[in-house]
N, C-alpha and C positions, 0 to 999 in steps of 0.2 A: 320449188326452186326452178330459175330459168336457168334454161345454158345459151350459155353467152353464143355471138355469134361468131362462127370461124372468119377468121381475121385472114388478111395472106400470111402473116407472120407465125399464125396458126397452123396453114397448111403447110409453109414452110418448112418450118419446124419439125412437124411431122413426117413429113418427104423425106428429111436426111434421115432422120433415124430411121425410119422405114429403107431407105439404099444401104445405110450400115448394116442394119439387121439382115437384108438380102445379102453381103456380102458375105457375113459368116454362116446363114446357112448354105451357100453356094459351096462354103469352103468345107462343108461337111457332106454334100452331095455325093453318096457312093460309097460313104467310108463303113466301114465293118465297124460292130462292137467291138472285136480286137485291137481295131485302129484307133478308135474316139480313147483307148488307155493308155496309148503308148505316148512315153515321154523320149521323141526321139528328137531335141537339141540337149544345151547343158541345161536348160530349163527345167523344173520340174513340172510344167506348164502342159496337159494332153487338152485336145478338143474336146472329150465330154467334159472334162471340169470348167473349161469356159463356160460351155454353155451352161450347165448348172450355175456356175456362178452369175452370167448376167439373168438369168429368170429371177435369183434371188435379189439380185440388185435392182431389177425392173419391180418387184414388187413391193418394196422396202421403199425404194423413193417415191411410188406410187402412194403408198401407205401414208409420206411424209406429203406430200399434197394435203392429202384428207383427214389427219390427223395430227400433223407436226411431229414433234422429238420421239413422240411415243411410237412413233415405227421403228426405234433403236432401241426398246428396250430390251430386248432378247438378244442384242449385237454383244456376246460375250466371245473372248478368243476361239472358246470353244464350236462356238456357232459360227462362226466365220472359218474356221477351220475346215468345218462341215461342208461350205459351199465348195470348197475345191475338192473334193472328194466322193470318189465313186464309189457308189454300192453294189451288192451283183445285182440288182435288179435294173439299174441302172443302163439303157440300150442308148444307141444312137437315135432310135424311133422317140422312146420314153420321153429323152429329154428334152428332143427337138416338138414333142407334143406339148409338152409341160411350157416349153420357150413361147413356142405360138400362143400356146391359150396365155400367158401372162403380157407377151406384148399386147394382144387384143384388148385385155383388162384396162394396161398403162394408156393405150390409145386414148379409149372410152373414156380414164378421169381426166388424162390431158384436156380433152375436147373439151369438159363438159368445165376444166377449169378457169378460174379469173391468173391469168397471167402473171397479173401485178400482186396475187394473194401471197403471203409469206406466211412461215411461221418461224421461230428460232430454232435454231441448232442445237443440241445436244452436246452436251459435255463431254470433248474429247479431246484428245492431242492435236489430231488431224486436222479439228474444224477452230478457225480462229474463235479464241473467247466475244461473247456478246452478238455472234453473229446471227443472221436471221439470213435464208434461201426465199426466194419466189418461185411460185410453179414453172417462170419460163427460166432460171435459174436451174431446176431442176432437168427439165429436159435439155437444156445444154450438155447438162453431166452427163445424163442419160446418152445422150450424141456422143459425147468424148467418148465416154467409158468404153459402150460398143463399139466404135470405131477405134480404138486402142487394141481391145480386144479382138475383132477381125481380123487387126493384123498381123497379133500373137499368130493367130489361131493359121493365115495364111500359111506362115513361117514354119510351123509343124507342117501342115501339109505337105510343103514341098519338101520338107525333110523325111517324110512318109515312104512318098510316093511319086514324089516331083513336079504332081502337078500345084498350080498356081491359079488365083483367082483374081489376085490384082497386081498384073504386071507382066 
């Protein structure tokens, strides 16, 4: 297999989610394992369940790249339950390693993806029936998602401890 050549739409692409993903670990720069568990709005929303959760959602649409619907088959309530929730072993280091190594992974199948490749969706509430994602589809999401999520995670922060990383 070739891999295609990076496009600017490619590097693009990449850029933003690469600023997003700096965003939220910037917003975790310094905080204690006692801090990434605290639920300090009405949210039940802490910093380390962010980031647990976008590693799993970076690998999961990564998955759906290179395999399609079948990156959902393990998506049970119970499983998704799981991402937002800490374990003790669970550290601000742990999960910020676990993030890195999974973004580098999503980078690598982005890069090496056909843009215009799709596959169909999985059966679900969420996802319109009949529909079908492309890989640059996917990293759109990937954009949104993290960048939603950085700004959850800002929001805690400054309710922490005051400081702020975007604004």
């Amino acid at each position: 297999m070739t891999t295609p050549a990076r496009t600017r739409e490619l590097e693009d692409l990449l850029e933003t989610l690469t600023k997003h993903r700096g965003f939220l670990r910037q917003t975790l720069a310094g905080m204690t394992d006692e801090q990434i568990r605290l639920t300090s709005t009405v949210s039940r929303l802490t910093l380390g369940a962010i980031v647990k959760h976008l590693t799993e959602m970076e690998h999961t649409w990564c998955h759906f790249v290179l395999a399609g619907a079948e990156a959902f088959a393990a998506a049970t309530p119970e499983y998704y339950a799981a991402q937002w929730t800490l374990g003790p072993a669970d550290t601000a280091a742990s999960l910020l390693a676990a993030y890195d190594e999974e973004t580098a992974r999503s980078d690598a199948v982005v890069s090496a993806a056909d843009l215009d490749a799709e596959h169909p969706l999985p059966d679900a509430p969420w996802f319109t029936p009949g529909a079908a994602w492309s890989a640059r589809r996917v990293v759109l999401h990937l954009i949104a998602e993290t960048a939603q999520h950085a700004g959850h995670a800002d929001i805690i922060r400054e309710a922490i401890d005051g400081a702020k990383t975007m604004g």
